[in-house]
PyMOL Python script that loads the backbone (N, CA, C, O; Angstrom):
from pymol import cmd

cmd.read_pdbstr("""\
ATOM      1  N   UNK A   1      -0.048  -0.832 -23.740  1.00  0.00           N
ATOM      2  CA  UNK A   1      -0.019  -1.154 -22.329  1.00  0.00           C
ATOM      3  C   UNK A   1       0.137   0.119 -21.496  1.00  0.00           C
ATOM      4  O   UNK A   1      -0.527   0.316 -20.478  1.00  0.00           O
ATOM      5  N   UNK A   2       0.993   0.923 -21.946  1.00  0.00           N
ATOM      6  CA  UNK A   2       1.142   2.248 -21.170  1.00  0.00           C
ATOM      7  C   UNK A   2       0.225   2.860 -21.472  1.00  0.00           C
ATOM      8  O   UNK A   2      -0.133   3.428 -20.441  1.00  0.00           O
ATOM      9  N   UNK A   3      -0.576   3.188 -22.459  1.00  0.00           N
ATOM     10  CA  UNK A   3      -1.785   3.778 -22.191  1.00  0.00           C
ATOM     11  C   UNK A   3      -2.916   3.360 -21.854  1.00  0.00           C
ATOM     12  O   UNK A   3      -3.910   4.024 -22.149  1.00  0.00           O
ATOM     13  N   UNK A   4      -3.010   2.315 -21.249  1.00  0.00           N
ATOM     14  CA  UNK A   4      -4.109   1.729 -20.429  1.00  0.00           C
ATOM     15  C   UNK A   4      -3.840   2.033 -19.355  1.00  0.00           C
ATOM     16  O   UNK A   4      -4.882   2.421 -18.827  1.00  0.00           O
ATOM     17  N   UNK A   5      -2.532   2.131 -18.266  1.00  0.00           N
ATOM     18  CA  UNK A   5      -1.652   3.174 -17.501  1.00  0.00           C
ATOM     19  C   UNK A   5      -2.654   4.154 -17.218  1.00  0.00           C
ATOM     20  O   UNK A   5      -3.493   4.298 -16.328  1.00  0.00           O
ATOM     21  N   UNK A   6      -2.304   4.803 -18.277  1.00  0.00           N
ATOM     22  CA  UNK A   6      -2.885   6.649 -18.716  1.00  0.00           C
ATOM     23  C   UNK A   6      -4.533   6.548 -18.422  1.00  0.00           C
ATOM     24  O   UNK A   6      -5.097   7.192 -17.536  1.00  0.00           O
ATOM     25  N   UNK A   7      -5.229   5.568 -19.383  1.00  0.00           N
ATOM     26  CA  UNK A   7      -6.347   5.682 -19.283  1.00  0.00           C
ATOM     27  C   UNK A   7      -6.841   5.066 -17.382  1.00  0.00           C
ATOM     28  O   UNK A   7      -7.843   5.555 -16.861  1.00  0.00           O
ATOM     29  N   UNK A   8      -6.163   4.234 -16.773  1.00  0.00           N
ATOM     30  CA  UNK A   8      -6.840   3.571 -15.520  1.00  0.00           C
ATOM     31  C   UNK A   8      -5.972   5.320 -14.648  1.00  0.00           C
ATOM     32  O   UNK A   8      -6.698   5.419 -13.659  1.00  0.00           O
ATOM     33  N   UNK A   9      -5.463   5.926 -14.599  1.00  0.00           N
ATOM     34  CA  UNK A   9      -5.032   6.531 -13.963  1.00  0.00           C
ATOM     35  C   UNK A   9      -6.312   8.132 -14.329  1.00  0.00           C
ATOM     36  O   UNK A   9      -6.867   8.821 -13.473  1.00  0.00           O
ATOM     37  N   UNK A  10      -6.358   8.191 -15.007  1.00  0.00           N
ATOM     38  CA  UNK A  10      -7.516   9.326 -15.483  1.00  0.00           C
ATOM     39  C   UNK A  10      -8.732   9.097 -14.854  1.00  0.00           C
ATOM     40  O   UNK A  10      -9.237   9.968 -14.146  1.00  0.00           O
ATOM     41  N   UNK A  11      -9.234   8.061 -15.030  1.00  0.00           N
ATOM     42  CA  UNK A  11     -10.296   7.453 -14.620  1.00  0.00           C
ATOM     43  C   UNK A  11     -10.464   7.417 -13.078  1.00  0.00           C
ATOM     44  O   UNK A  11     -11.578   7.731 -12.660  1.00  0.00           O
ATOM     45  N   UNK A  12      -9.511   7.078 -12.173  1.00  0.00           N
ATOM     46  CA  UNK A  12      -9.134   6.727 -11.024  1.00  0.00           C
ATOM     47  C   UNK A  12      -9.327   4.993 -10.948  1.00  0.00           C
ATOM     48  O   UNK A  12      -9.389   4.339  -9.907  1.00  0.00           O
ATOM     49  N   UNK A  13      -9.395   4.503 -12.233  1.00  0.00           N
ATOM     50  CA  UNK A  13      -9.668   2.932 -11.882  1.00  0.00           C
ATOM     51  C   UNK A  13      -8.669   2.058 -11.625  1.00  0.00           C
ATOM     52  O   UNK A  13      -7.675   2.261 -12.322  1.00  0.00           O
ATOM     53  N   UNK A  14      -8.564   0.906 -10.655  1.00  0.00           N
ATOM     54  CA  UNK A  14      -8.373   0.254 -10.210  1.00  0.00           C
ATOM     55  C   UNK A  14      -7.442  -0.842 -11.143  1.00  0.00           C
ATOM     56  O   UNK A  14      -7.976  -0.736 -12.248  1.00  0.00           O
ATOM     57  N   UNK A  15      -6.376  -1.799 -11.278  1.00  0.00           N
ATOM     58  CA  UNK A  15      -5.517  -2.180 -12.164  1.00  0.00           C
ATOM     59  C   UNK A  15      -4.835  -2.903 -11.373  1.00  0.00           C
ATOM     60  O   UNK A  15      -4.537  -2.600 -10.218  1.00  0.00           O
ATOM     61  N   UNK A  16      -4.390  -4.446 -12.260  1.00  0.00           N
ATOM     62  CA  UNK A  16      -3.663  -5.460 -11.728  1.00  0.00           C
ATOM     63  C   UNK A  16      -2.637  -5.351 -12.691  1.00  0.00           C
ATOM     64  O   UNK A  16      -3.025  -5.431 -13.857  1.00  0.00           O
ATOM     65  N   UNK A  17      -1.096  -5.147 -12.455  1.00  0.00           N
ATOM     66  CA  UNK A  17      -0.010  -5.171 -12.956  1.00  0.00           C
ATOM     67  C   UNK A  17       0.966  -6.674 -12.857  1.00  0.00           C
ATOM     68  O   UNK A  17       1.584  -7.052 -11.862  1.00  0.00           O
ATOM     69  N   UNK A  18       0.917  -7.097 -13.675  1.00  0.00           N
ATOM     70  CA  UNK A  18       2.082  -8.702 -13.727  1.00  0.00           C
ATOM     71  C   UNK A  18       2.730  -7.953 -14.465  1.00  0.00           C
ATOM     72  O   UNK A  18       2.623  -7.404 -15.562  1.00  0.00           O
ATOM     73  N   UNK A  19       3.848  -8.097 -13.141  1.00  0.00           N
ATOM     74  CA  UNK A  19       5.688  -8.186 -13.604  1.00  0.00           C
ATOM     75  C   UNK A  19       6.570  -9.137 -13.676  1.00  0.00           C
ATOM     76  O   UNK A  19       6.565 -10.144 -12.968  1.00  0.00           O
ATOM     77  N   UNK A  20       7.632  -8.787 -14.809  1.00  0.00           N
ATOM     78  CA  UNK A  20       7.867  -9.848 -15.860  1.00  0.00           C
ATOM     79  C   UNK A  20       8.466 -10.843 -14.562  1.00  0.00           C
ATOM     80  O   UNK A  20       8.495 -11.951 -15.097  1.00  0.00           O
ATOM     81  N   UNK A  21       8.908 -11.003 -13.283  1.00  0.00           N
ATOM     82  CA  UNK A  21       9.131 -11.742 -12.010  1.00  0.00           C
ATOM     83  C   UNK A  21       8.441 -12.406 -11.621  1.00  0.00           C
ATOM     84  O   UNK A  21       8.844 -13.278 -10.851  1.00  0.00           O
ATOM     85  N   UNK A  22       6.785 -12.304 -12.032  1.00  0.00           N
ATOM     86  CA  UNK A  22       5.955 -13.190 -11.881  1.00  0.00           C
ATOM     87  C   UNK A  22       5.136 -12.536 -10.239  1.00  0.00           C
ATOM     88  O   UNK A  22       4.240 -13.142  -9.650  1.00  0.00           O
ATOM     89  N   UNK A  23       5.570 -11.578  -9.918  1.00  0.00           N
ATOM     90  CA  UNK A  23       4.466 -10.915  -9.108  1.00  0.00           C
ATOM     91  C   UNK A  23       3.532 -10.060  -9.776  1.00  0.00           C
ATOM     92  O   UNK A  23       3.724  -9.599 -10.901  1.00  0.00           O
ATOM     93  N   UNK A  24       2.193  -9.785  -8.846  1.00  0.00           N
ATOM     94  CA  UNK A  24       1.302  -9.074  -9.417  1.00  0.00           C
ATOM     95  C   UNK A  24       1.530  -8.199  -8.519  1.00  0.00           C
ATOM     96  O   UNK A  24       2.293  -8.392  -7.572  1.00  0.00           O
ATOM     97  N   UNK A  25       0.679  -6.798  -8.793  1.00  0.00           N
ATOM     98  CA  UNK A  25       0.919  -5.691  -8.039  1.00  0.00           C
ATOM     99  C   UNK A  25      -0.931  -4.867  -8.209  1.00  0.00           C
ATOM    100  O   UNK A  25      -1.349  -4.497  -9.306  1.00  0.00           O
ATOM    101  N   UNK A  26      -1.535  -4.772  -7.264  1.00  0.00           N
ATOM    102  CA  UNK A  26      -3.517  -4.234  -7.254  1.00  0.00           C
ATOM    103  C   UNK A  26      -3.311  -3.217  -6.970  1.00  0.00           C
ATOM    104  O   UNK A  26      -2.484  -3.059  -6.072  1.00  0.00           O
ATOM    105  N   UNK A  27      -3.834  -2.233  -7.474  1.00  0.00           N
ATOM    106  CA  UNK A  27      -4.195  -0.860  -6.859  1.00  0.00           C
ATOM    107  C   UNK A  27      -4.634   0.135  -7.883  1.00  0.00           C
ATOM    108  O   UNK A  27      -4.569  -0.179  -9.071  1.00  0.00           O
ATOM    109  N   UNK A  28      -5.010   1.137  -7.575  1.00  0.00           N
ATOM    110  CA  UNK A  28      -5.213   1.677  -8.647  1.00  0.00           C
ATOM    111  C   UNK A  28      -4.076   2.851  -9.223  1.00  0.00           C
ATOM    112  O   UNK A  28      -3.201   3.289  -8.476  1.00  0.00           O
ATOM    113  N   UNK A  29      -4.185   3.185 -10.312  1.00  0.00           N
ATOM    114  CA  UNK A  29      -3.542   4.004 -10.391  1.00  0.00           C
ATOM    115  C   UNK A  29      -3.329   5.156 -10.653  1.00  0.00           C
ATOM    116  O   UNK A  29      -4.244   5.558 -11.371  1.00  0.00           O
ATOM    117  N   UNK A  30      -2.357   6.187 -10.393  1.00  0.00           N
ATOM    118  CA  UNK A  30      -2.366   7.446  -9.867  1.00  0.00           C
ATOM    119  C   UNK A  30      -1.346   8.210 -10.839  1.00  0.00           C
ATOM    120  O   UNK A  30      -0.212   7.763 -11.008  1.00  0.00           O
ATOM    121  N   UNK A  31      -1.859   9.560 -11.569  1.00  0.00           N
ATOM    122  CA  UNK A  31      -1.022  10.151 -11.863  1.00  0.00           C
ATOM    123  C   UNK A  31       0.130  10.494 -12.089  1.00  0.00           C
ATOM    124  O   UNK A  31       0.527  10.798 -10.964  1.00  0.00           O
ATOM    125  N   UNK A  32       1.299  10.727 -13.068  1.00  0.00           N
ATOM    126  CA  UNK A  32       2.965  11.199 -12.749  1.00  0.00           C
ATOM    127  C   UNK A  32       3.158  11.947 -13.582  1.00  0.00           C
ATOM    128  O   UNK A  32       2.251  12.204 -14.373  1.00  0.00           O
ATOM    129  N   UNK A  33       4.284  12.492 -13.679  1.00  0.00           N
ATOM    130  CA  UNK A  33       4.820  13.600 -14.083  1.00  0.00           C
ATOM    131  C   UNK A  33       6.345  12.360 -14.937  1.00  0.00           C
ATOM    132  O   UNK A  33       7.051  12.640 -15.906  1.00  0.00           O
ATOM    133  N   UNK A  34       6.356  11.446 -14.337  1.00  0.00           N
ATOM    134  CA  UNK A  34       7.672  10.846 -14.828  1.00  0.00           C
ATOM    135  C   UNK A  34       7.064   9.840 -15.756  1.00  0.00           C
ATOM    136  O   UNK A  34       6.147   9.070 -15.469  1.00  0.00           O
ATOM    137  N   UNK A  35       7.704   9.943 -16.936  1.00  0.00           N
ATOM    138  CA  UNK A  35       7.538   9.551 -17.964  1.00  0.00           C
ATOM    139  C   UNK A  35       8.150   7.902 -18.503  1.00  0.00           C
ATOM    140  O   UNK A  35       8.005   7.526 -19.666  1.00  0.00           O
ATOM    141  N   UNK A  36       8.828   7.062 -17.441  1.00  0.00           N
ATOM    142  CA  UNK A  36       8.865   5.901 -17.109  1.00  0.00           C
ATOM    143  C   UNK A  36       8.697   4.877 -16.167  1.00  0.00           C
ATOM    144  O   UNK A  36       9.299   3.803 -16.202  1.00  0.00           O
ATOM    145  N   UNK A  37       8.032   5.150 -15.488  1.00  0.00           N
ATOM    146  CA  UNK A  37       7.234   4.148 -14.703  1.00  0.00           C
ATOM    147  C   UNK A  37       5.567   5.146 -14.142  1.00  0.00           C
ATOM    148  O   UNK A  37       5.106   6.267 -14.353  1.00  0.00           O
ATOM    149  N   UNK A  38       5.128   3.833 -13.311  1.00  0.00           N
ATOM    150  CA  UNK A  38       3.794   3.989 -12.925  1.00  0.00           C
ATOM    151  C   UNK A  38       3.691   4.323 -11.387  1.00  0.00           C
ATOM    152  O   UNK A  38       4.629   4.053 -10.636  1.00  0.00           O
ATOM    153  N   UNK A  39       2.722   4.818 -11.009  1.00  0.00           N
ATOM    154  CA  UNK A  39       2.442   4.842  -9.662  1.00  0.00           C
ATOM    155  C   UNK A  39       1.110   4.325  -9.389  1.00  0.00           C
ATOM    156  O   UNK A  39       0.024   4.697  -9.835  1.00  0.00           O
ATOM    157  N   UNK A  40       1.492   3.106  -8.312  1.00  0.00           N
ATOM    158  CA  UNK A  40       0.162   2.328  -8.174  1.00  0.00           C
ATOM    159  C   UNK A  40       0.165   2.700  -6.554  1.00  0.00           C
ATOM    160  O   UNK A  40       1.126   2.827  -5.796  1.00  0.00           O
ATOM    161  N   UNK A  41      -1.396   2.843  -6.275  1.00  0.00           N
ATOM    162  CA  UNK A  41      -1.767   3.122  -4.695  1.00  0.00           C
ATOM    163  C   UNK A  41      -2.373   2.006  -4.386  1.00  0.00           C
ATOM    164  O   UNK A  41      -3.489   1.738  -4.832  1.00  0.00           O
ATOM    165  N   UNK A  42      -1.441   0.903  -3.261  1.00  0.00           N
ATOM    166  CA  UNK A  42      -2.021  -0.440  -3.091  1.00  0.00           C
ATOM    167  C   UNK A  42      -2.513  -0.427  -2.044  1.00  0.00           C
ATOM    168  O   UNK A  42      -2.484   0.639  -1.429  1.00  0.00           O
ATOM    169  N   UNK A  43      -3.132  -1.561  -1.454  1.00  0.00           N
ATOM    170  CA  UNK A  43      -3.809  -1.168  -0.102  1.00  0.00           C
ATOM    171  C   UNK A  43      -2.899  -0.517   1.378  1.00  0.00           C
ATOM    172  O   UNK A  43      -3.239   0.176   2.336  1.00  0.00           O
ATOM    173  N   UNK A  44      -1.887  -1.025   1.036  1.00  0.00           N
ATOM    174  CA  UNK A  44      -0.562  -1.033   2.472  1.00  0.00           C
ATOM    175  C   UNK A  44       0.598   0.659   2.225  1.00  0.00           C
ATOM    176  O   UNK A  44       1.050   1.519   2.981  1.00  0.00           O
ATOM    177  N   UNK A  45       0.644   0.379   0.750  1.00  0.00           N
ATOM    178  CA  UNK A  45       1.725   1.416   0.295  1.00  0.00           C
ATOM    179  C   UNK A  45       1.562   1.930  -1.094  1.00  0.00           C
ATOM    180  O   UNK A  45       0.887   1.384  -1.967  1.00  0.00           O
ATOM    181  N   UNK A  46       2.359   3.213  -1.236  1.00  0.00           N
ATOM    182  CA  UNK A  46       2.589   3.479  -2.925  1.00  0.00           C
ATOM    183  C   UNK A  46       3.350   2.764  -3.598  1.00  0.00           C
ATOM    184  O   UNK A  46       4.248   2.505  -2.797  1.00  0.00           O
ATOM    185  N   UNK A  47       3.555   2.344  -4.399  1.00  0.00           N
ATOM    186  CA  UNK A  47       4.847   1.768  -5.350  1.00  0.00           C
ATOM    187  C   UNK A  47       4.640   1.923  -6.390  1.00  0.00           C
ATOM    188  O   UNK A  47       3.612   1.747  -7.044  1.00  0.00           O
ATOM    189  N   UNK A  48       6.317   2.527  -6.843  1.00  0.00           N
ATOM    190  CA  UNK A  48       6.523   3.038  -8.129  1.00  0.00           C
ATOM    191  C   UNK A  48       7.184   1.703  -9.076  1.00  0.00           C
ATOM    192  O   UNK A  48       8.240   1.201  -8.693  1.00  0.00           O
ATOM    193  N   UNK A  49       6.656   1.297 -10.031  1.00  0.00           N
ATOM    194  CA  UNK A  49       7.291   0.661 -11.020  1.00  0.00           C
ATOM    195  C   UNK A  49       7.334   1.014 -12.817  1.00  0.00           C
ATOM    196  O   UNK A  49       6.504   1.430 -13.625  1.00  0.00           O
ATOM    197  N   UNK A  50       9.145   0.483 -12.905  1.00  0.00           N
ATOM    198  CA  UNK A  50       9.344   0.915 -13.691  1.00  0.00           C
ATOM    199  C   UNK A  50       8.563   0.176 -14.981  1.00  0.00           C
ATOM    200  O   UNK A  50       8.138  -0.973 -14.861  1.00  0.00           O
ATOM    201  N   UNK A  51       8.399   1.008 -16.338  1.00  0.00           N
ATOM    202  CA  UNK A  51       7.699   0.179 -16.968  1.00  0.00           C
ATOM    203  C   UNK A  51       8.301  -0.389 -17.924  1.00  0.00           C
ATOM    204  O   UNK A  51       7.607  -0.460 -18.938  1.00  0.00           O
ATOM    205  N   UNK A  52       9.731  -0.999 -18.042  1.00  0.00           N
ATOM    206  CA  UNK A  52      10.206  -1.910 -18.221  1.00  0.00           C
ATOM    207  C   UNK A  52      10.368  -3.484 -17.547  1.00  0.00           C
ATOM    208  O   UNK A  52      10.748  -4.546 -18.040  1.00  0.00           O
ATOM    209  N   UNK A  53       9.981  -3.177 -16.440  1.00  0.00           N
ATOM    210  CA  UNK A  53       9.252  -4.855 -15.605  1.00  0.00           C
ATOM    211  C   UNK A  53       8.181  -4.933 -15.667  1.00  0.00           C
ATOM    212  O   UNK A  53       7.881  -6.030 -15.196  1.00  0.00           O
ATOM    213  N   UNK A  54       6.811  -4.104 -16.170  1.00  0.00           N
ATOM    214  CA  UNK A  54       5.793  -4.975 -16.834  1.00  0.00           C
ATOM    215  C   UNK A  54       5.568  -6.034 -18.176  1.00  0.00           C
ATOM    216  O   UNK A  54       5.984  -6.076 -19.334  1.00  0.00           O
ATOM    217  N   UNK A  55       4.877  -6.663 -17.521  1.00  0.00           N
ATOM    218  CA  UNK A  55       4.677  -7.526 -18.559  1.00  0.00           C
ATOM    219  C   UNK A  55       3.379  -7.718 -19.017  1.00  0.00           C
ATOM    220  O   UNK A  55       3.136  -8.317 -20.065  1.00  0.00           O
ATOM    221  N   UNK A  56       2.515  -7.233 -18.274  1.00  0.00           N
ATOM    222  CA  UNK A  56       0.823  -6.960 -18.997  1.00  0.00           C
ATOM    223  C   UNK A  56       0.202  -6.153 -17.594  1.00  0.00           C
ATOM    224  O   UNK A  56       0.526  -6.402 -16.433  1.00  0.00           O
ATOM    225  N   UNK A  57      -0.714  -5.189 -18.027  1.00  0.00           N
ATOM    226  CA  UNK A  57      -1.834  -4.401 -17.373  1.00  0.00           C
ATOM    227  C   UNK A  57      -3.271  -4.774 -17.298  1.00  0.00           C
ATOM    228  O   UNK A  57      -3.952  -4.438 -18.267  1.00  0.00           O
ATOM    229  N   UNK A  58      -3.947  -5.502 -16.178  1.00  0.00           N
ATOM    230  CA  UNK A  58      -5.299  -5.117 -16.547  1.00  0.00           C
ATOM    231  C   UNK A  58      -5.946  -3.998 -15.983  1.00  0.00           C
ATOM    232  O   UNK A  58      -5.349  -3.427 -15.070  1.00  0.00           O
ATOM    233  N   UNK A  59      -7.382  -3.434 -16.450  1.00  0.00           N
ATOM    234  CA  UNK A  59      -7.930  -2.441 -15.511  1.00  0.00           C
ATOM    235  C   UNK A  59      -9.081  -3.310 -15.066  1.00  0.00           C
ATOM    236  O   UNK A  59      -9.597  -4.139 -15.815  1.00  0.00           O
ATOM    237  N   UNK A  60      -9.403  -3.130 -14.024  1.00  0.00           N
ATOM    238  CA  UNK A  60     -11.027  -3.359 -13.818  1.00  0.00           C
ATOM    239  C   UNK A  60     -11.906  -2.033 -13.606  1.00  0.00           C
ATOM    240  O   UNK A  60     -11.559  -1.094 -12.888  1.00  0.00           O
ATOM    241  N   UNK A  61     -12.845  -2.086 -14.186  1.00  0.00           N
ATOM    242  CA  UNK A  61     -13.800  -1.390 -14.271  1.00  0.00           C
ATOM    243  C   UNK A  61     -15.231  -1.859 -14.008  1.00  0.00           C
ATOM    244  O   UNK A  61     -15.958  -2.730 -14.486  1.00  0.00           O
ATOM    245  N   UNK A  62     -15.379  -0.636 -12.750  1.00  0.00           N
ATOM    246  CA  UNK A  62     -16.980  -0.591 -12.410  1.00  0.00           C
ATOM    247  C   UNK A  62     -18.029  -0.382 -13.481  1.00  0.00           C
ATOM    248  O   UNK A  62     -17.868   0.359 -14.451  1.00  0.00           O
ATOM    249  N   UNK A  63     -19.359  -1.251 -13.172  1.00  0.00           N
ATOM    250  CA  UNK A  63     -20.286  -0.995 -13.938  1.00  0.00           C
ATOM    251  C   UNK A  63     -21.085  -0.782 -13.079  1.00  0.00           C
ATOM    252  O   UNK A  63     -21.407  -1.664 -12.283  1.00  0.00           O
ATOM    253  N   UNK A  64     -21.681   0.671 -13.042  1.00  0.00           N
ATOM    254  CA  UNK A  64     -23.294   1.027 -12.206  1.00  0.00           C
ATOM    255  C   UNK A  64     -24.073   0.612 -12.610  1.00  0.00           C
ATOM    256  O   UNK A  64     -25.190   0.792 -12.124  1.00  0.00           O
TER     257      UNK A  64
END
""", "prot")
cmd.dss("prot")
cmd.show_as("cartoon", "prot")
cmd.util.cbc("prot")
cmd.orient("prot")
């Protein structure tokens, strides 16, 4: 799961995060230096979550 993280963040692709609370979180995601949680760029704001409240990652990915 965390390296799908790694891989949607390399890529610059886009990723739906369900946390274990039962919210989802869209955006894509962005680079860190911190080695437990994620940084997602959503449409309104950044938010950092830790990656002990995920509970599954998807990426979506463009096809040209």
């Amino acid at each position: 799961m965390i390296e799908e993280l790694h891989i949607a963040a390399q890529y610059g692709q886009r990723i739906i995060v369900r946390l274990k609370d039962g919210e989802k979180v869209t955006g894509k995601a962005l680079l860190t230096t911190f080695p437990d949680r994620v940084k997602v760029q959503t449409i309104d704001e950044t938010v950092w979550i830790p990656h002990q409240d995920i509970e599954h990652v998807e990426r979506l990915v463009k096809y040209h």
